[in-house]
C-alpha positions in Angstrom: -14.0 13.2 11.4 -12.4 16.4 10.9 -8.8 16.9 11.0 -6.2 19.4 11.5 -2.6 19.7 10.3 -0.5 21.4 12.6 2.7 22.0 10.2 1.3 21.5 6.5 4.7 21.8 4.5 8.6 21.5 5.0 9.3 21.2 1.5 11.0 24.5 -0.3 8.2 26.1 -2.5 5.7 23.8 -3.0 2.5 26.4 -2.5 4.3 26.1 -6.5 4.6 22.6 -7.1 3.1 21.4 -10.5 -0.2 20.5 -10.6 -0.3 16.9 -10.8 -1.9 13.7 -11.9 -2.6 11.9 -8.7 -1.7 12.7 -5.4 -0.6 9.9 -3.1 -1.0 9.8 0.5 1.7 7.7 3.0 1.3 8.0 6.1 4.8 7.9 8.3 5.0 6.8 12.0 8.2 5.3 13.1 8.7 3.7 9.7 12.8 5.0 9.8 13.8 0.6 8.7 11.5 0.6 5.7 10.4 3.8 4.5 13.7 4.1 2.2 13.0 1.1 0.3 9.6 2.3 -0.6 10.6 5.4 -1.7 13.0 3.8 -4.2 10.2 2.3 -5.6 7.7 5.5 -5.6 10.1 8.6 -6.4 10.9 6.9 -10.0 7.0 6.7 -10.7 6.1 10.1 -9.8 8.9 11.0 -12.0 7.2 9.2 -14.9 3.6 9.9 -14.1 3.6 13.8 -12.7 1.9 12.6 -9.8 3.0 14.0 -6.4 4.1 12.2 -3.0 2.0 13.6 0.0 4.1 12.2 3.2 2.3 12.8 6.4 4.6 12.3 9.5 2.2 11.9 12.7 4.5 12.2 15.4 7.3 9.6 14.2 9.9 9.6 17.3 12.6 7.5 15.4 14.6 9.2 12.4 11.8 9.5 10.0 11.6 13.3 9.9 15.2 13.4 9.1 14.4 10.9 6.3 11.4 13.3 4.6 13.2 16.3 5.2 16.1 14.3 2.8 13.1 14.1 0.4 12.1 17.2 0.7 13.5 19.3 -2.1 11.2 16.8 -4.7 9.9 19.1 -7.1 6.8 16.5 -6.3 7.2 15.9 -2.7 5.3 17.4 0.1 6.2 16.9 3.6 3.4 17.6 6.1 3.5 17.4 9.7 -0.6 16.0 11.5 0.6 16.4 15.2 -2.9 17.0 16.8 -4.0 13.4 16.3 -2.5 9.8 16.3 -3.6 7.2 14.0 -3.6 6.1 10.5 -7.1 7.3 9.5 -5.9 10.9 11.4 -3.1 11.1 9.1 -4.7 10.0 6.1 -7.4 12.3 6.1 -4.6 15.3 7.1 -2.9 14.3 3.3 -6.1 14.6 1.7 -6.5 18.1 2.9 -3.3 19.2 1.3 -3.6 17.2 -1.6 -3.4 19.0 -5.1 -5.0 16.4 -7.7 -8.4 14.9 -8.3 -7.2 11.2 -7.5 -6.1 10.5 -4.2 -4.0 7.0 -4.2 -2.9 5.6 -0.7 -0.1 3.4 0.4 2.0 2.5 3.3 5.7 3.0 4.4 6.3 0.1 5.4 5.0 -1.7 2.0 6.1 -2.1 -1.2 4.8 -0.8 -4.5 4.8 -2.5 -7.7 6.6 -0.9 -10.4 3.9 -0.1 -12.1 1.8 1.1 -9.2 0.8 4.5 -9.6 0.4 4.1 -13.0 -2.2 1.3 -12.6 -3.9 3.2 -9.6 -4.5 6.5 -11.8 -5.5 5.0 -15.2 -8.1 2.8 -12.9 -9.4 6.2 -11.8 -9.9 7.4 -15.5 -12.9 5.0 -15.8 -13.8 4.1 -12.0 -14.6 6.4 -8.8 -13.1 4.0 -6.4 -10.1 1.3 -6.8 -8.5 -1.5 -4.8 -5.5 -3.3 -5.8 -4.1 -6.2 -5.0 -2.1 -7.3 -1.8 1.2 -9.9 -2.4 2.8 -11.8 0.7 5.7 -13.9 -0.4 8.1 -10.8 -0.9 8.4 -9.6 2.0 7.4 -12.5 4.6 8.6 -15.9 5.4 5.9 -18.7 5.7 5.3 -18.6 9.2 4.2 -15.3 9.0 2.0 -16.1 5.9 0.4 -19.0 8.0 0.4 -16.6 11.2 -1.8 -13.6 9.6 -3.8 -15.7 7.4 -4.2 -15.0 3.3 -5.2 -11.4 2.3 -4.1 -11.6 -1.2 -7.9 -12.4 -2.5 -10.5 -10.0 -2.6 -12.4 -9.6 0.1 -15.7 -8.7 1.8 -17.5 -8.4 4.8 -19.3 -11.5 5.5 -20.2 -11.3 1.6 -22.2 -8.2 1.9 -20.1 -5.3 0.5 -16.7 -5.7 -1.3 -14.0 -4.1 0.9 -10.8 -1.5 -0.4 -7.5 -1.9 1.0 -6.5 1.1 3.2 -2.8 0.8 2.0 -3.9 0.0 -1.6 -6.7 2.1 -2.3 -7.6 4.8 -4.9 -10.7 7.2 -5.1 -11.4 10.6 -7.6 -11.9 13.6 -5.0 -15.4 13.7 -6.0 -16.2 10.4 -4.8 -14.0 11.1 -1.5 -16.2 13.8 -0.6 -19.8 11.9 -1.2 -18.6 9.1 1.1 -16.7 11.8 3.5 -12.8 11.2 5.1 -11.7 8.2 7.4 -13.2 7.6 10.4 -10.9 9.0 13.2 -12.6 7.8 16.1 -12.5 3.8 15.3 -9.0 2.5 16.2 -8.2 0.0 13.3 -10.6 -1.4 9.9 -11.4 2.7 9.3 -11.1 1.2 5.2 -13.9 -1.4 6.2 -16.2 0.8 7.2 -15.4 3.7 4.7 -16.2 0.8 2.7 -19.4 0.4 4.0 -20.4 4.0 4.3 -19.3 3.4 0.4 -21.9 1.2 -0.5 -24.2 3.3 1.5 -24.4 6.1 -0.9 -24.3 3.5 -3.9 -20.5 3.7 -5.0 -18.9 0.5 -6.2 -15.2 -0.8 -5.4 -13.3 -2.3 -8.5 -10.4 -4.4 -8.0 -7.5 -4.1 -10.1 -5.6 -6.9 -9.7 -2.4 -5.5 -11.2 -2.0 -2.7 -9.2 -0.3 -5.0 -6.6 1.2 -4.0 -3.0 3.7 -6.3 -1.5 2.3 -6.4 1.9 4.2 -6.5 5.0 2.9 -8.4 7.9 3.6 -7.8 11.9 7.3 -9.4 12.2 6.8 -10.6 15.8 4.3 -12.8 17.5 3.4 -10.2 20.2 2.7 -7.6 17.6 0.6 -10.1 15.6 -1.5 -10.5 19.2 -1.9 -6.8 19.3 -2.9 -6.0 15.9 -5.7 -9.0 16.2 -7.1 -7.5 19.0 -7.1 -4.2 17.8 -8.8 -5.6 14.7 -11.6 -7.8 16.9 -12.1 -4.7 18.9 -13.3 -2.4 16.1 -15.2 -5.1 14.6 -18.5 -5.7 16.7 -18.9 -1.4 15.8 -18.7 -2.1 12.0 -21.4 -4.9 12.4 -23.5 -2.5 13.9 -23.3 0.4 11.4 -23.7 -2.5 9.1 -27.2 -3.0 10.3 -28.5 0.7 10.7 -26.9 1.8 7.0 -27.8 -1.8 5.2 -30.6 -2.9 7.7 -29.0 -6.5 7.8 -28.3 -7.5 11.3 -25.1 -10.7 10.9 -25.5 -13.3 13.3 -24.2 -13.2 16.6 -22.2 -16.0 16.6 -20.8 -15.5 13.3 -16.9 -16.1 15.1 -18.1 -19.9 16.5 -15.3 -22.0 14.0 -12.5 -19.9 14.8 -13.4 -20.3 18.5 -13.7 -24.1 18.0 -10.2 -23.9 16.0 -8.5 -21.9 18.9 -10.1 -24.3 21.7 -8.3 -27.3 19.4 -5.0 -25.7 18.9 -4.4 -23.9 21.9 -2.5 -27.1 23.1 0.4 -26.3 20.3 1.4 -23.0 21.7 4.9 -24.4 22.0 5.3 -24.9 18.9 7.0 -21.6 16.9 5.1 -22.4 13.7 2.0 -22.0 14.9 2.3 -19.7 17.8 1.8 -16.8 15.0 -1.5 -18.2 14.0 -2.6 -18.6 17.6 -1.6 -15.3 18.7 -3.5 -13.8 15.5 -6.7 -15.7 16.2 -6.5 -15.6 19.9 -6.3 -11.5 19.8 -9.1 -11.3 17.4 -11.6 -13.4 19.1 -11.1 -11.7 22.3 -10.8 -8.3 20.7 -14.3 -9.0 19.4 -15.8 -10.2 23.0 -14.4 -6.5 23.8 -15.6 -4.6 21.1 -19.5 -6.5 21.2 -19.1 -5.1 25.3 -18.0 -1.6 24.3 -20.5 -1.2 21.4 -23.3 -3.1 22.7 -23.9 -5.2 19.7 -23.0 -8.5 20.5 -20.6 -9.8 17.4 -18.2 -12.8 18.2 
């Protein structure tokens, strides 16, 4: 779970940028229609909080480079290039590396942050190793969508056995960072699920703070919502199994069965554009799971 970092820093001098309260990490892959926007809402706060803003490019082909080297003269920006890898978790963990603070907070470029984000996010870390916030839908989604992708605004778990952190809402101190150890690299999607497990592993709890708020955005097309479901089943079937070598609790193999028996019912309305979304969503994560239980031998659906 190693990474390197091909390029570490296109920003002028910041081997001498302050040291600061918090670093967050963005990840930045093709994000050149929405990055902008979340920068509005993150350059203001790093103003008032003396964090810093780690943005890791991983091999963006659009014009996102051009839009962090714009950035780049931040006294609290750092612009680092993680070539060597593609994924979220690759670039993640390459941020981390370069990071300054002792609080690590992680978002997404295509999101949005509260106002008050960072600010929530680092006082959190003042009494807590580990911090979740809270993802919001409306904002940025119409209700279609919402329906499509199904509700992740509540906390959630996994299967009620360990509370899970939001990989694009998530803050931990260093110290707890390096007792649970980086992303995985090697699973292709849910790498916060199972850092989450690996997190209750070693005994370190997850607090919500339910006004440190993201406003999420989901998959705009239906095809994308199919790909991301089965990316998501895929990974899944894996995560139960580390689940029953860390935890020793082995979830049943059938766990999927009502979503199955909702698919079977509905797939007669594919026709109908309001609930293609949802169909395409479920669909791609039930047969990303038959995959996944195949690939790693643990039979989850």
């Amino acid at each position: 779970m190693s990474t390197t970092i091909s390029s570490i820093d296109l920003s002028i001098g910041s081997s001498a940028r302050p040291e600061p309260t918090a670093s967050i990490v963005m990840p930045c892959y093709n994000v050149a229609d929405t990055i902008e926007e979340q920068l509005d809402r993150l350059l203001p706060q790093i103003d008032l909080t003396g964090a810093e803003l780690v943005l890791v490019d991983n091999n963006s082909t659009d014009d996102t480079l051009q839009i962090l080297r714009g950035v780049a003269q931040h006294p609290n920006v750092v612009v680092a290039l993680a070539t060597d890898g593609q994924s979220v978790a690759y670039a993640r963990n390459a941020g981390v590396e370069i990071a300054k603070a002792d609080r690590f907070l992680f978002c997404d470029a295509d999101d949005l942050v509260d106002p008050n984000w960072v600010d929530t996010m680092t006082r959190g870390l003042d009494t807590n190793d580990i911090v979740t916030g809270r993802l919001e839908t409306a904002e940025l989604n119409t209700q279609t969508q919402t329906t499509g992708r199904g509700d992740v605004t509540q906390p959630t778990t996994f299967y009620g056995l360990f509370p899970l952190v939001h990989g694009g809402n998530m803050g931990v101190t260093r110290q707890a960072w390096n007792e649970v150890g980086p992303l995985d690299e090697s699973l292709g999607s849910v790498e916060d699920l199972e850092w989450s497990l690996r997190a209750k592993a070693v005994g370190r709890p997850i607090v919500r703070l339910s006004d440190a708020v993201i406003h999420y955005r989901y998959r705009q097309r239906t095809i994308d919502l199919w790909r991301q479901g089965l990316l998501y089943g895929r990974y899944r079937p894996e995560i139960a199994r580390r689940t029953h070598e860390r935890l020793g609790i082995r979830l049943g193999r059938f766990t999927g069965l009502r979503s199955w028996a909702w698919l079977a019912l509905n797939a007669v309305r594919v026709g109908q554009s309001d609930v293609r979304p949802q169909l395409a969503w479920v669909a791609g994560n039930r047969i990303g799971q038959v995959i996944g239980s195949i690939k790693s031998r643990h039979w989850f659906i």
